[in-house]
N, C-alpha and C positions, 0 to 999 in steps of 0.2 A: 078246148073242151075235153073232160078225162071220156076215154071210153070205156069196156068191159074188157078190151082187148090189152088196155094201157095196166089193167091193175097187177101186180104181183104184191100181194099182200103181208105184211110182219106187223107180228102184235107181242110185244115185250111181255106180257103179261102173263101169256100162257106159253105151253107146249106146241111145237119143242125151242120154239124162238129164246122160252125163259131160261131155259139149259142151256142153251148152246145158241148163241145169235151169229155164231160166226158160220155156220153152213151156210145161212140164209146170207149172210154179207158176202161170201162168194160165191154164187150165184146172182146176186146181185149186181156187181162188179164186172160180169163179164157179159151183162145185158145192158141195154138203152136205159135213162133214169127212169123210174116204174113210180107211179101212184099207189100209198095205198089206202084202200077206203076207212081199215081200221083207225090209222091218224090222221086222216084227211087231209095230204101233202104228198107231194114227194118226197122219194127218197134218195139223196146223194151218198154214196158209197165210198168212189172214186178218189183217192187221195189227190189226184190233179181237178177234177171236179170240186173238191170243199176248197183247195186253194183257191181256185178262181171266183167260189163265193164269197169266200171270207176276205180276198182282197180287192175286192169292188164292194165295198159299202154302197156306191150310189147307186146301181143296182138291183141291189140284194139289201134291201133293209132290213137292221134289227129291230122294228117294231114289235112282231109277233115272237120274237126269242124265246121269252117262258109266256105260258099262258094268264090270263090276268084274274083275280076273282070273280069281276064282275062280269065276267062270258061266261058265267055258270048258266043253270039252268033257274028259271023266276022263282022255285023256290028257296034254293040256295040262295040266290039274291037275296031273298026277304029276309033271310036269317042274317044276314052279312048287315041288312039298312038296319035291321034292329038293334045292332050290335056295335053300329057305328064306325063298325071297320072301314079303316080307311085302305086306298087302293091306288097309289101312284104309281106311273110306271117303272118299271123295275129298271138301275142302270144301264143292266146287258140289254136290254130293249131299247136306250137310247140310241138316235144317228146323233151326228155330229150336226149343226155346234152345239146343242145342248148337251151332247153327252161329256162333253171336257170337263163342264163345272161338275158333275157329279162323282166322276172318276177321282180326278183329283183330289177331292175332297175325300173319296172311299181308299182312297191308294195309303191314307194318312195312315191307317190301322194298319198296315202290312209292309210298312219302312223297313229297310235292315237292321234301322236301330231297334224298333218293337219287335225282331224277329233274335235277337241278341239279348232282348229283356225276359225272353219267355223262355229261354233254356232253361235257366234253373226250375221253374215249373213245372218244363214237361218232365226234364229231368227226375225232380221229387216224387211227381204221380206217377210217373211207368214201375219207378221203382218200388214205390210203395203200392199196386196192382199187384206184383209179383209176388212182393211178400205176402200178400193176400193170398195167392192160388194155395189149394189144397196138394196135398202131397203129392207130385208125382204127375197131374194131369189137372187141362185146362184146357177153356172154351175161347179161342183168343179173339172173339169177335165182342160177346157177350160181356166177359170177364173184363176184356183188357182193349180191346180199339177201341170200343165206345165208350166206355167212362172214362179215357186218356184222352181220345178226342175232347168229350165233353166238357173236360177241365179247362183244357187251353182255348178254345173258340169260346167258352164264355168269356174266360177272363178276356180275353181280345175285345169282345164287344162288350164288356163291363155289365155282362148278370151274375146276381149273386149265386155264388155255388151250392148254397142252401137251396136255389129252386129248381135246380137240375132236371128233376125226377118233370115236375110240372112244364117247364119249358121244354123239355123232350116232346111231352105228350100235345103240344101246339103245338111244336115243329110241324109234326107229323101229321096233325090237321092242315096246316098250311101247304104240304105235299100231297095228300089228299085233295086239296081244291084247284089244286094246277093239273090232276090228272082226270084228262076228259073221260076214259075207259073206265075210271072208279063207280057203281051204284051210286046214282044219287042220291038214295037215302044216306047211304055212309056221308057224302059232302055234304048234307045237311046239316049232321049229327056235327060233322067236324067245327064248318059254319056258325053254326050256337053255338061252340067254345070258345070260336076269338075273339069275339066281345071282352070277355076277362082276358085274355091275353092282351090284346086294345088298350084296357084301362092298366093292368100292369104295365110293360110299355111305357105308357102316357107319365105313370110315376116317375120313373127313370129318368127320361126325357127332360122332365120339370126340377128335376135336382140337379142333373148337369146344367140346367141353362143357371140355375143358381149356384154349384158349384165344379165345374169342370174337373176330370180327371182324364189319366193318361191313358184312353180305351176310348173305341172304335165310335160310341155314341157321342161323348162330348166331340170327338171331330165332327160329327154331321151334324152338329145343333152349333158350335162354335163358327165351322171350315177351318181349314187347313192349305197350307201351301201357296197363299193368294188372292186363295178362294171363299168366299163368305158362306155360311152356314146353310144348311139346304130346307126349307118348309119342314113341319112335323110329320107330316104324311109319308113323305121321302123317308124320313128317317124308321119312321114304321115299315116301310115296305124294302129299306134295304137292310135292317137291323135282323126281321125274321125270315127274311128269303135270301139273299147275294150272300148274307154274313152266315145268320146261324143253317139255314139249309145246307146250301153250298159247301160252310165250312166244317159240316157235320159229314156228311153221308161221305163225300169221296174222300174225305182222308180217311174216315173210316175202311170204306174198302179198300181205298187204296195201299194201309197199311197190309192186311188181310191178303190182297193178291198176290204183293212181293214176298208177304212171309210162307204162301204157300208155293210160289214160284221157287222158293229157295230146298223146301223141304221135298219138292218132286224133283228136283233135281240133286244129285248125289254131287255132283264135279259143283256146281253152284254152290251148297253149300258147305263142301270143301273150300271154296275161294274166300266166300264171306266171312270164314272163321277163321283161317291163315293170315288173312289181313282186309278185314272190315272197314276201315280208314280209304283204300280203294275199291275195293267190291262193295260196299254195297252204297253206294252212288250210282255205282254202276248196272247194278241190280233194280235198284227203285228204278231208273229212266226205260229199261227194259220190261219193266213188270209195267207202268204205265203205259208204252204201248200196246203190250198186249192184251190188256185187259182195263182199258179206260174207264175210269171209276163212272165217269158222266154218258151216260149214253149221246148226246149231242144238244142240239139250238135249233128253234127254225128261224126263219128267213123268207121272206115274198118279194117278190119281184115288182119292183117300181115303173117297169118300161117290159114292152116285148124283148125277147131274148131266146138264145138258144144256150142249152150249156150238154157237154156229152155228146150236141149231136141232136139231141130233145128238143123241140120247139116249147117253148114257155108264153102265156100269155102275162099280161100285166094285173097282177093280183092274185100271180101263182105261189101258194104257202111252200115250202120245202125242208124238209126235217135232216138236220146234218148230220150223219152217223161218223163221228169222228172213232169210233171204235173197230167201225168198217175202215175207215182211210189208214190206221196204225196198222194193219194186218195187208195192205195193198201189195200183193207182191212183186208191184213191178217198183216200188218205190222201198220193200224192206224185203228182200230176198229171203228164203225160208223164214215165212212170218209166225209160226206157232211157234218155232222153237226159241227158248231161251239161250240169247248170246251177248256175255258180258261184253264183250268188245265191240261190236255192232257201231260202227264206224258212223254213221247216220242217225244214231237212236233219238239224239234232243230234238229231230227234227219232227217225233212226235206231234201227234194232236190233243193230248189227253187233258192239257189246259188252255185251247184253243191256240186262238194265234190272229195277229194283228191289233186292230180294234178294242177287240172285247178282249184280248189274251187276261186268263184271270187272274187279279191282282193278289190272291194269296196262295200263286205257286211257291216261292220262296220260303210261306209258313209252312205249307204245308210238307214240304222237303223236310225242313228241318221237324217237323213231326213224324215223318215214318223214318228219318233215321235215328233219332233219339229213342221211338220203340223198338227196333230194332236191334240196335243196340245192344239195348237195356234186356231182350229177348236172349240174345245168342251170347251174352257176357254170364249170366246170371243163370240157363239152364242148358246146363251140358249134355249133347246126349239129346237134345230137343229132334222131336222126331211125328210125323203124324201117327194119333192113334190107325190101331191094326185094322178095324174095321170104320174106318173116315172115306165117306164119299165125298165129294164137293157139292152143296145145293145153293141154288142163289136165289134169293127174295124176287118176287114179284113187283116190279117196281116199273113206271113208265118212264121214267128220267136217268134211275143209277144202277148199275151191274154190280152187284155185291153177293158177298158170301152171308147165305144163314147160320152159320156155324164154323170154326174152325178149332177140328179137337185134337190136341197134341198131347203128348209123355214125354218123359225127360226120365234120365237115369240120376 
């Protein structure tokens, strides 16, 4: 049972947690695991702690991993039954053995062969973003992560790039209705749009089964690798959450972090421009620890358990801050600062690990180094503007830049 004495409390959403969540991670790190009543879970911090839950599945179920629509509140609901939205569990939610058929079949869109088909892609749109920026100065969040993103994760899951603009703005409902701290009136609002998202969707769906092509949906209405094709429901729920969520928001920061990792540091980006072919690999795995695009998963406990030291009962939720475990200093020794060599860096949390480790690390690699790239090749002289502070979105799930404003000579 939590008591009053148990809570230490983080709420992503405001101050000072939204600035800066890593005070509260150390502090948290160097106490017993703490409940907080904002998310109504624990919090695991601990870099030896999330190992021990992420490698006990039987344990530690991903059932509750992301939250589901239909645990909204009964008005949201109502909107969601009108709207016919469907609501299957989400893969990262699966335990084993039903989670193999799903994986498998999702793994199909993130092959190394499909990650070799889309260079030319990202290639064409970084470069053609650039040529877009106006003289001199640019927004590389605005401008250039999220429509570079937005190119390649459709074409991955095969939406057309004519509805960009419209598929953003479901996204974005869809992340609204996983975040239990949003107004409910906002998830309502969001709620009555997925309907039309639903029935677009549903189109898709019905012309892959009639004519299959080489993208992420005809694998979940075909299967792949063995594997037979997954219900429609499925493929609704992994198409606009695991795929376009997932494959939208963190590589968007994720680009975003490492480029501003590079530009506060003087010696960093001296290395990446001397020779970018080894630094900045080495840069991206550094900048994902420090600054994990995903805030974390939760996890509930199947049996009695102790983990830290905590007693646990059975039906205890626990929110995994892998953002906290990349910064552990007894596992990454001076953890704020940036070091290229960092002898231990893959061992990162930033795209889980074990189980659920997420299947479009590999894309996502090859998308912040192709922006990147295409960034330090093309603007010499690239530098933060004079008056740039760092601000980052209000978000329950992703740690991301609102802005990132650079000059170039």
């Amino acid at each position: 049972m939590t008591t009053t004495a148990d809570a230490f409390d983080f709420n992503p959403m405001t101050s000072p947690h939204r600035e800066d969540p890593h005070l509260f991670y150390r502090a948290a790190r160097a106490r017993p695991i703490a409940f907080s009543p904002s998310l109504g879970a624990y919090m695991v911090t601990r870099y030896e702690d999330l190992c021990a839950v992420i490698d006990d599945p039987d344990t530690y179920s991903s059932s509750i991993a992301v939250p589901r629509f239909y645990d909204n509140p009964p008005e949201v609901v109502a909107e969601l039954e009108r709207g016919n939205v469907p609501d299957a569990t989400a893969v990262v939610n699966e335990d084993e053995p039903r989670h193999e058929h799903y994986r498998r079949v999702f793994d199909a869109g993130f092959t190394g062969a499909r990650v070799r088909a889309m260079m030319p892609t990202m290639r064409a749109r970084a470069a053609e973003l650039v040529d877009a920026f106006a003289a001199g100065h640019a927004d590389l969040v605005g401008e250039y992560a999220v429509p570079f993103v937005q190119t390649v994760i459709s074409a991955i899951i095969g939406l057309p790039p004519e509805d960009t603009a419209q598929i953003q703005q479901w996204t974005d409902d869809v992340v609204m209705l996983w975040n239990p701290l949003a107004p409910v009136e906002a998830r309502v609002e969001s709620a009555r749009r997925l309907g039309d998202y639903t029935a677009y969707l549903q189109e898709i769906i019905d012309a892959r089964r009639a004519e299959p092509r080489e993208d992420l949906i005809s694998d979940l209405v075909h299967g792949a690798h063995g594997f037979p094709g997954v219900g429609d429901e499925y493929v609704h729920t992994i198409a606009r959450g695991a795929a376009r969520v997932a494959g939208f928001d963190t590589t968007r920061d994720a680009i975003t972090a490492t480029m501003l990792a590079i530009l506060q540091n003087p010696d960093v980006y001296r290395q990446v421009t001397d020779d970018p072919a080894r630094a900045i690999p080495r840069v991206t795995e550094e900048a994902l620890r420090r600054d994990a695009p995903h805030r974390g998963l939760f996890r509930i406990t199947t049996r009695a358990t102790e983990l830290g030291g905590t007693p646990l009962e059975a039906g205890t939720p626990l929110l995994l801050l892998f953002g906290s475990g990349n910064r552990d200093e007894t596992v990454f020794p001076d953890p704020d600062a940036v070091v290229l060599d960092r002898p231990n860096v893959r061992d990162h949390l930033a795209f889980g690990r074990g189980l659920h480790v997420c299947p479009g690390a590999p894309m996502a690699r090859a998308e912040i180094r192709v922006a990147l790239e295409t960034l330090l090749r093309r603007l010499p002289g690239l530098r933060l503007a004079a008056d740039y502070e760092p601000t980052f979105i209000a978000s329950y799930f992703f740690r991301g830049l609102e802005r990132l404003d650079v000059v170039w000579s």
